[in-house]
C-alpha positions as CSV (number, residue, x, y, z in Angstrom):
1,X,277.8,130.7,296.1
2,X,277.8,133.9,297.3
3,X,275.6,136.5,295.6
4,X,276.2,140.5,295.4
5,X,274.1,143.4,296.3
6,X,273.7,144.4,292.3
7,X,272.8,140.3,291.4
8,X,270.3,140.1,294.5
9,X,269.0,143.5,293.2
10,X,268.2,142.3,289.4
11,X,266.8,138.7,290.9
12,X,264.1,140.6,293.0
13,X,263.5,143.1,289.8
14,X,263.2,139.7,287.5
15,X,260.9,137.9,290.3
16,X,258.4,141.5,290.7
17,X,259.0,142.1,286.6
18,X,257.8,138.3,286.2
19,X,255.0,138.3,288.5
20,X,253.3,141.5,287.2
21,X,253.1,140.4,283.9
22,X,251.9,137.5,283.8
23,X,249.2,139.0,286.6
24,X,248.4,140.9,283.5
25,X,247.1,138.2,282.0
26,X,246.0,136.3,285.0
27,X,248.3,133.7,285.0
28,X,249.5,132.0,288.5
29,X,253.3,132.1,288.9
30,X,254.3,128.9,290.6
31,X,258.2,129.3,290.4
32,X,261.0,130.6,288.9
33,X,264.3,129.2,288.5
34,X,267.2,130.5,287.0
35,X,269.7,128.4,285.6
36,X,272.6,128.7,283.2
37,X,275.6,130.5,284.1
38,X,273.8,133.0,286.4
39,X,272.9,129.9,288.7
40,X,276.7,128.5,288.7
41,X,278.2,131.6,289.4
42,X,280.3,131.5,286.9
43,X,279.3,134.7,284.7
44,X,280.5,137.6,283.2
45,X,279.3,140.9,283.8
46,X,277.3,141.0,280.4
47,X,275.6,137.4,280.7
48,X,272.2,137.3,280.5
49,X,270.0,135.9,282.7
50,X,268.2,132.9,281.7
51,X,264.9,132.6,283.5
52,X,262.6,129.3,283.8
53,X,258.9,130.1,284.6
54,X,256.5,127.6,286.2
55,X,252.8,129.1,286.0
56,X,249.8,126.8,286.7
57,X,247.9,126.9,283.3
58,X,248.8,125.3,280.1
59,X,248.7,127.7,277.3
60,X,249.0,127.5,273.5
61,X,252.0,128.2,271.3
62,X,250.6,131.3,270.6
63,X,250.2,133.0,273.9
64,X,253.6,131.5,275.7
65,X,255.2,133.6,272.7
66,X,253.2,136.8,273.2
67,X,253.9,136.5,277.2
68,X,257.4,135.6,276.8
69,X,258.0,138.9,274.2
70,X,256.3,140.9,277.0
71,X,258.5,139.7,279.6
72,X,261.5,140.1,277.1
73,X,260.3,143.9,276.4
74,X,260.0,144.7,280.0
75,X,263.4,143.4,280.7
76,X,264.9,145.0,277.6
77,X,263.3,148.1,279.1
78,X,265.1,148.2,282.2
79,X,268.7,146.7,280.3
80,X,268.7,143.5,281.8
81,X,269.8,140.8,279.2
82,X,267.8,137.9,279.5
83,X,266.5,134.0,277.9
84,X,262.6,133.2,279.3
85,X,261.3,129.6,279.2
86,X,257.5,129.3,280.1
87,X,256.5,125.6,281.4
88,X,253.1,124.7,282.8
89,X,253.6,122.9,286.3
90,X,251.7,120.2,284.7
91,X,255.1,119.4,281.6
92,X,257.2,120.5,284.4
93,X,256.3,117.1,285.9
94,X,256.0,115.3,283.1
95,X,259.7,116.4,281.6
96,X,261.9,116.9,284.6
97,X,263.3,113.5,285.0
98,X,264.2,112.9,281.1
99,X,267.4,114.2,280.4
100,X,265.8,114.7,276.6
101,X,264.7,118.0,277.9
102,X,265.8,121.1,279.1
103,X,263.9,121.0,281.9
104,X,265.9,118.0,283.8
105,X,268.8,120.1,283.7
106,X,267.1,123.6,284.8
107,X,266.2,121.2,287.9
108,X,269.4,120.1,288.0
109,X,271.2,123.2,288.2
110,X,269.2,125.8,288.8
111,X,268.2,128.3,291.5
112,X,264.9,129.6,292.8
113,X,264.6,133.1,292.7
């Protein structure tokens, strides 16, 4: 799939956004894949870009929502429409070959940004 200028743009604005926040709160970003029709290449110009985020530490309920609304602010911020996931590397593992979860298919489809 080829990617344009503007996509390849908002993918290294998503990876930088991403990365600084959760620097904020001293988080290690091990990945990011998006997936969904973004990955396929086949969506519109208003899809939103659904985001997967591997980070080395596990953290509560609590904090994975207050990290994720951050991101979501940021990227509301600079109009980019958008669906974050936050896994630890360690249920990443753990989840990736059961097709009960989200995660299998994020592997399955998905691309590294």
């Amino acid at each position: 799939m080829k990617i344009n200028k503007k996509d390849k743009e908002i993918r290294k604005i998503i990876k930088e956004t991403i990365k600084r926040v959760l620097k904020q709160y001293n988080i290690k970003l091990l990945k990011i894949i998006l997936f969904g029709s973004r990955a396929r290449g086949d969506h519109k110009e208003d899809s939103d870009w659904d985001c997967f985020v591997i980070m080395d530490d596990e953290l509560d309920r609590e904090k994975k929502r207050e990290i994720t609304a951050r991101i979501r602010m940021e990227f509301a911020r600079l109009k980019i429409p958008n669906d974050i996931i936050i896994q630890s590397s360690a249920t990443f593992e753990k989840r990736k070959t059961d097709v009960g979860y989200l995660t299998y298919y994020v592997l399955k489809e998905g691309v590294e940004i």
